[in-house]
C-alpha positions in Angstrom: 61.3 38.8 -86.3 62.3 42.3 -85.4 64.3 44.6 -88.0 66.9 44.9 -85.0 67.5 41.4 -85.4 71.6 40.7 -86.7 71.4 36.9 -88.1 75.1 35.8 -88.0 75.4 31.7 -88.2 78.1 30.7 -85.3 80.1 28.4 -87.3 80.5 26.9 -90.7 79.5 23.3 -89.8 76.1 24.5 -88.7 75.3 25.0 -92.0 73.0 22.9 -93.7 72.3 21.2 -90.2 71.0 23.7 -88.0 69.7 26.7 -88.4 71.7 28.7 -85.5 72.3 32.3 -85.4 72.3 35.5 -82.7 69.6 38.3 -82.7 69.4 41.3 -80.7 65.8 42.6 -79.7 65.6 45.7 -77.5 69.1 45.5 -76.4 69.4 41.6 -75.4 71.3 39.0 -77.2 69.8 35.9 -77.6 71.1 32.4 -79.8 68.2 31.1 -81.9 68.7 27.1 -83.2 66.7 24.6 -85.0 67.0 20.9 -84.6 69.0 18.5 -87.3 68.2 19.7 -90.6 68.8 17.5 -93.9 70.4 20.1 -95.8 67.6 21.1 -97.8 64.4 22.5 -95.6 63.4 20.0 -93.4 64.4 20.7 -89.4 63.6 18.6 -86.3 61.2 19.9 -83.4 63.0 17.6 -80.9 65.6 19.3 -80.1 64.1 22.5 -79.7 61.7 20.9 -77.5 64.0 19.0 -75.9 66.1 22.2 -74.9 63.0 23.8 -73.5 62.0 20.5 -71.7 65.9 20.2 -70.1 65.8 24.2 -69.3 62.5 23.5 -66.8 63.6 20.3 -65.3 67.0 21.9 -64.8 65.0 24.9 -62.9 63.2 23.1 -60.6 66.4 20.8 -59.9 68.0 24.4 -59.0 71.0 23.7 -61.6 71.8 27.0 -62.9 70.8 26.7 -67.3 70.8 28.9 -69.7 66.6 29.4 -70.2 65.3 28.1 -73.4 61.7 29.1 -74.9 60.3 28.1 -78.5 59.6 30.3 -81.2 58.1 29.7 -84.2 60.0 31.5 -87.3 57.9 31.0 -90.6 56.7 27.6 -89.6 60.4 26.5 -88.0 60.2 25.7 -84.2 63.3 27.3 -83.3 64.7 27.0 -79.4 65.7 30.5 -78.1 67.8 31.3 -75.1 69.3 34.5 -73.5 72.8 35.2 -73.5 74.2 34.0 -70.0 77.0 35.4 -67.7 77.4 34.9 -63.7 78.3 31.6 -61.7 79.8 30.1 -58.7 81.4 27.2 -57.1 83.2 25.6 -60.0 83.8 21.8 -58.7 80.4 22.0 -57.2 78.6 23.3 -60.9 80.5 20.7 -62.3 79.4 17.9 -60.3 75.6 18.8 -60.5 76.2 18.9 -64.0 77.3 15.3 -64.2 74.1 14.5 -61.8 72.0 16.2 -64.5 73.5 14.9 -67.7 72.9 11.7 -66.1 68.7 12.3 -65.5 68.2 13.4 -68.7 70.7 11.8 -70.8 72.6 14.2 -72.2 74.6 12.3 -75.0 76.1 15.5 -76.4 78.0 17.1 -73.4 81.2 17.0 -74.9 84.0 19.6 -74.0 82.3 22.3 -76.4 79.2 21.8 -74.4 79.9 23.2 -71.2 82.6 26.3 -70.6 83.6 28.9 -68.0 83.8 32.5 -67.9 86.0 34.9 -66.6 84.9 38.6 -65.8 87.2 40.7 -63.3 89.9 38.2 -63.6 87.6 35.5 -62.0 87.0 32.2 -63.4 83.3 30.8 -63.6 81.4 28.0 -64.7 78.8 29.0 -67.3 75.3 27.8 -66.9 75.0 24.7 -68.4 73.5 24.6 -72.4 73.2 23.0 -75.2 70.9 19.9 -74.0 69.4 18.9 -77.2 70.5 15.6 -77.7 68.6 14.4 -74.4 65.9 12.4 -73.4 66.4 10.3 -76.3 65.6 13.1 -78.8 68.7 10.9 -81.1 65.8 7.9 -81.2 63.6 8.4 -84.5 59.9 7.7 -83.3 60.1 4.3 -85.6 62.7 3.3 -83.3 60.5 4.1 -80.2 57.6 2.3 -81.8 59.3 -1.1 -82.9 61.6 -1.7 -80.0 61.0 -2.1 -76.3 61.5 0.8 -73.9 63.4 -1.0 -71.6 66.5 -2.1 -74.3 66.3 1.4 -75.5 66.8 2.6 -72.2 70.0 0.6 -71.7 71.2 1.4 -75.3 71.1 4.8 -74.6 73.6 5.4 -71.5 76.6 7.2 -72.9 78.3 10.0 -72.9 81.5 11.9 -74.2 82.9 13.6 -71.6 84.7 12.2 -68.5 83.4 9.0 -69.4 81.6 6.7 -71.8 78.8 6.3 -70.3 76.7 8.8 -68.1 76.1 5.9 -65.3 79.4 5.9 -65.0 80.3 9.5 -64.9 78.4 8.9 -61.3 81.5 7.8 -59.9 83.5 10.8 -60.2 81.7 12.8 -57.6 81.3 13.1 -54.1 78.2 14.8 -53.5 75.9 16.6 -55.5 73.5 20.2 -54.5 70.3 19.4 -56.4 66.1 18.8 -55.8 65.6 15.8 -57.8 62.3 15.8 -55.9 60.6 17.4 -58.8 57.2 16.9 -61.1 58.8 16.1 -64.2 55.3 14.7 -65.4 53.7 18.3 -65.6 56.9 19.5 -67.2 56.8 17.0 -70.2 52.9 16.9 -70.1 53.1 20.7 -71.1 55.2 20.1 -74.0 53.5 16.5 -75.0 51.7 18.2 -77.9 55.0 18.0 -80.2 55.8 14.4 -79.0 54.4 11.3 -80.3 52.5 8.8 -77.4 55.7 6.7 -77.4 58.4 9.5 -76.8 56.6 10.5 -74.2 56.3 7.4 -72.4 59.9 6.8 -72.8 61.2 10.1 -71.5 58.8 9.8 -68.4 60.6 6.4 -68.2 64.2 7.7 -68.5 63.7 10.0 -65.8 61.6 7.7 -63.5 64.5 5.6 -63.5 67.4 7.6 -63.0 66.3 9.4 -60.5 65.4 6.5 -58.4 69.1 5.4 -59.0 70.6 9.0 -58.3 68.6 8.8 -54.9 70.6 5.2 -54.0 73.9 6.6 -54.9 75.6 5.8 -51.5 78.6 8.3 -52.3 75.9 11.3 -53.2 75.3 13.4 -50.5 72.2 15.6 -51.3 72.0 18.9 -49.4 
């Protein structure tokens, strides 16, 4: 890392968890966080991975995301991502966010996890972050390995915003401006190497699945 790099850990509770802090290189702020740590040295991959997986599904689903890429810091897989600032149709962000959370089961969107903005005394909705407790990246791999896919995939609809359960959260809209029509497979193929043979058979699952039901929501209307 660059000498122009300021290290300043967001909040207490991070520590000892993640490793999370803000750098600036050539002028640009960017946030810079590990996965689940134990305290000691050891960090997760997942949920770097997982944020870079969610960032390039979100793109091709046109839901604006804060963009995530991986850097490796001293052996740490660390998830970066550019500071964010412009937005649009609040009620309309909001519902494709629910749509989203709801493909790749996001079971961390709680009311720290998504935000607005104002700039020129204009309220915005931020680009959505923060999606690295989806696709099952809470499941250790000896869970994926001794269970079957198909329970796991039921145990793990919930949620902890507007409703317990992401399936649920469905109901709350009325339409929904996303391409769900997207190769998923090439996006999770690409970052396969950090996954074992079993996460990645359950995330291609997941999102088989909800998609299919997302397309036979009677109330969606997709534009």
């Amino acid at each position: 890392m660059s000498e122009n790099n300021i290290r300043n850990f967001i909040n207490s509770s991070s520590l000892g968890v993640y490793t999370k802090y803000v750098k600036v290189e050539n002028g640009t702020k960017y946030l810079v966080k590990s996965g689940r740590g134990d305290g000691k040295s050891k960090t997760s991959i997942l949920e770097p991975v997982t944020e870079c997986i969610c960032y390039e599904l979100a793109k091709l689903m046109k839901i604006d995301c804060a963009e995530y890429a991986l850097e490796d810091d001293n052996g740490e897989l660390l998830s970066v991502s550019k500071w964010f600032y412009d937005i649009t149709d609040i009620k309309q962000d909001i519902n494709n966010m629910i749509v989203y959370d709801y493909i790749v089961n996001n079971t961390d969107r709680h009311l720290k996890n998504f935000g607005f903005l104002e700039k020129n005394n204009k309220l915005r909705f931020a680009p959505i972050y923060d999606n690295g407790l989806a696709l099952g990246s809470h499941l250790d791999d000896s869970e994926l390995e001794s269970e079957n896919i198909e329970d796991l995939l039921l145990d793990s609809d919930y949620a902890k915003c507007f409703d317990n359960s992401n399936r649920r959260q469905l109901n709350l809209i009325d339409d929904y401006v996303l391409n769900i029509d997207i190769d998923y497979e090439a996006v999770v193929s690409k970052y396969s190497k950090y996954l074992s043979k079993k996460r990645v058979e359950f995330i291609l699952k997941l999102l088989e699945e909800r998609i299919e039901v997302v397309k036979k929501c009677s109330f969606l209307n997709q534009k």
